[in-house]
MARSEMI-532157 format. One record per residue (C-alpha): x, y, z; residue in one letter. Coordinates in pm, 1 decimal. Layout:
c1 c2 c3 lummar
X Y Z a
...
***
This chain:
c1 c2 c3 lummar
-2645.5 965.3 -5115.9 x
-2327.3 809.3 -5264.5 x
-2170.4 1147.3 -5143.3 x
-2315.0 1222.0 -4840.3 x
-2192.9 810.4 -4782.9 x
-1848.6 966.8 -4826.0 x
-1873.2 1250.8 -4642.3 x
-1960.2 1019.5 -4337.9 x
-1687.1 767.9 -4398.2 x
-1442.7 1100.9 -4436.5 x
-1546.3 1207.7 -4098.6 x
-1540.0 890.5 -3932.4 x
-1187.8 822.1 -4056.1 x
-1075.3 1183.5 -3955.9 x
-1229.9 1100.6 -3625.0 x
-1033.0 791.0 -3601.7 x
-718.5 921.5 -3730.4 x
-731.3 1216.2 -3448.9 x
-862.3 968.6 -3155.5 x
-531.0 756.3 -3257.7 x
-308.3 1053.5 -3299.5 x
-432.2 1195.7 -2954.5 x
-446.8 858.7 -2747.8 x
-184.3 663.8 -2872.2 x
78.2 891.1 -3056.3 x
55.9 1176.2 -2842.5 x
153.4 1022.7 -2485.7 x
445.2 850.1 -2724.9 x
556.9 1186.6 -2844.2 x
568.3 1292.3 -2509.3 x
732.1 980.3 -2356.2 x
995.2 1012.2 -2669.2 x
1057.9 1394.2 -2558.9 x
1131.0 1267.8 -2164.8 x
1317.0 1004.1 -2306.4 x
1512.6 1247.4 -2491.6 x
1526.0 1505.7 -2223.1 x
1678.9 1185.0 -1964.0 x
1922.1 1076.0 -2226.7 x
2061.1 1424.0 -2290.1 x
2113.0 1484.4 -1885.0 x
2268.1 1141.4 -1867.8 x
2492.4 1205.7 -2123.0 x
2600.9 1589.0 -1975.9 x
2625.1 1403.2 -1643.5 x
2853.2 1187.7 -1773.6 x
3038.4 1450.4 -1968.1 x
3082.8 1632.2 -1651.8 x
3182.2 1334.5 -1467.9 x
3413.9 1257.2 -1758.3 x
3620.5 1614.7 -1749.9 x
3605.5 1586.5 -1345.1 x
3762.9 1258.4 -1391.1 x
4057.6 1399.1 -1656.9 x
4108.2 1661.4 -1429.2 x
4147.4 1479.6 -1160.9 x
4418.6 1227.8 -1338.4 x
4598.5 1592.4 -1504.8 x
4621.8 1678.8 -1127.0 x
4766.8 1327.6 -1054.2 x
5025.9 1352.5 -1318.7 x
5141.4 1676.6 -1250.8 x
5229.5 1552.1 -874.4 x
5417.2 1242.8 -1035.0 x
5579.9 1425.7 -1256.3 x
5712.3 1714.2 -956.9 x
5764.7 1414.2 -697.2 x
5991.6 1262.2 -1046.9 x
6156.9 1584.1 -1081.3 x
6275.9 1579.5 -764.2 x
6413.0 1219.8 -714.4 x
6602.2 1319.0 -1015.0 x
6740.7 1569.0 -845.0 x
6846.7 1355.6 -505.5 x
6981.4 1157.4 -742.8 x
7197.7 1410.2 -859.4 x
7244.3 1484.5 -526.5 x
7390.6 1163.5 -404.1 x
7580.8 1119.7 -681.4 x
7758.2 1461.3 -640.6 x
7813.2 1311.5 -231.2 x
7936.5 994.5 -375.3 x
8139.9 1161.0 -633.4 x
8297.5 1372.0 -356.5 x
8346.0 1057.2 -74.5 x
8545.2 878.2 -373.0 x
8763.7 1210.4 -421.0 x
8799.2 1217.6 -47.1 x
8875.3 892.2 3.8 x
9083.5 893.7 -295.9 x
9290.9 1187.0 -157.0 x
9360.8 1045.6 204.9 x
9480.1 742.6 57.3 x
9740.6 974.6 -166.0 x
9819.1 1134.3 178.2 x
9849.8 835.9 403.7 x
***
């Protein structure tokens, strides 16, 4: 009887082992896998909004840096006129 007794508690603690496996850790397996699933679009959202958002600032800094390039070159520019009003001026006043 001793191991039929055994038998009996064997089964009942299989039975209670799969009731808690398939009621309680189950639905968590399953609510850990969506978790996982929403974390991993979050984070390729964010990835994406990320390289959207350095793109966006590269395409900003390129513009600064033309717009730069050419102040620099009015610079130049009115430098070279000033340069030239000085000679001019410079000249009249030899020829006056």
């Amino acid at each position: 009887m001793s191991s039929q007794s055994g038998a009996v508690e064997t089964a009942l603690v299989d039975s209670l082992a799969g009731a808690i496996r398939d009621n309680l850790l189950a639905p968590g397996e399953e609510k850990v896998r969506q978790l996982e699933s929403r974390l991993l679009e979050e984070m390729t959202r964010e990835r994406l909004s990320n390289r959207a958002g350095h793109e966006e600032i590269s395409a900003r800094l390129s513009r600064v840096e033309k717009d730069l390039t050419r102040l620099k070159y009015c610079c130049y520019g009115l430098a070279a006129c000033a340069l030239a009003l000085a000679a001019a001026g410079y000249l009249i006043g030899k020829i006056f």
